[in-house]
N, C-alpha and C positions, 0 to 999 in steps of 0.2 A: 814117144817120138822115135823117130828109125831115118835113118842116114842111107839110100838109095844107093849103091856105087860110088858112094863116097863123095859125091857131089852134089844129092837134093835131100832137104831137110824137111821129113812131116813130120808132123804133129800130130798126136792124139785129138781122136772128138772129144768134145768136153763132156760127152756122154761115158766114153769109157772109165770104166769101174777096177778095172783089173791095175793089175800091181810091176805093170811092163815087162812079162816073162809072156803067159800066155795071150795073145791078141792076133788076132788072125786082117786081113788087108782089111776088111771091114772098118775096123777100126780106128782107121787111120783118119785124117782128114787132108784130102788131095788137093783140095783144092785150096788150100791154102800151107799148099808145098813153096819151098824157097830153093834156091840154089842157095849152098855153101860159101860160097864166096860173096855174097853180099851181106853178110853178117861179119860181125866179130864176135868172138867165144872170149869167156873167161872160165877158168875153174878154181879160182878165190878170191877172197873179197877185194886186195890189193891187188890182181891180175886185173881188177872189172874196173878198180879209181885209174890203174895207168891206161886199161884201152879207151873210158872214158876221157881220160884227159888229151891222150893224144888225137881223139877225133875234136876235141875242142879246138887244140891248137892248131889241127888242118882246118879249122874253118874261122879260124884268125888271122891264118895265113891268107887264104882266098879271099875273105874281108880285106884285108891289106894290098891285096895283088889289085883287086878292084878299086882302094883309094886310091892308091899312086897313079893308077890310069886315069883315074877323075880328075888328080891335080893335074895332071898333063893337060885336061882342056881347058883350065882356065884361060882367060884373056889376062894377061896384065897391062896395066896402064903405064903410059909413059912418062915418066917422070919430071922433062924436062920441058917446060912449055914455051913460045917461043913468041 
């Protein structure tokens, strides 16, 4: 794997054999390069449960943002009949 200008992330082909010192553009796999910033990194085990958790709890949040708009549409009935 190799970091471009610090902003696109390749990957090795799953063919290369080498040990990530010598590997020349060849052995890259281009097209399934990423920009950086659509990822999150960890570098230990408890850096990888807290970035995990916290992408859980933005998409509990967004789950939540989307019920309270739903409850907004309800109809309520009115209560007092006449």
């Amino acid at each position: 794997m190799i970091i471009i200008g610090g902003k696109t992330f390749i990957p090795f082909k799953k063919t290369y054999k080498g040990n990530g010192e010598n590997w020349t553009t060849k052995d890259l796999a281009f097209s399934k390069s990423v920009v950086v910033y659509a990822r999150e990194y960890a570098s230990t085990y408890n850096e990888c449960i807290e970035v995990y958790n916290d992408l859980i709890e933005h998409e509990i949040d967004k789950c939540n943002e989307i019920i309270e708009k739903l409850e907004s549409y309800k109809i309520l009935l009115e209560t007092s009949e006449k």
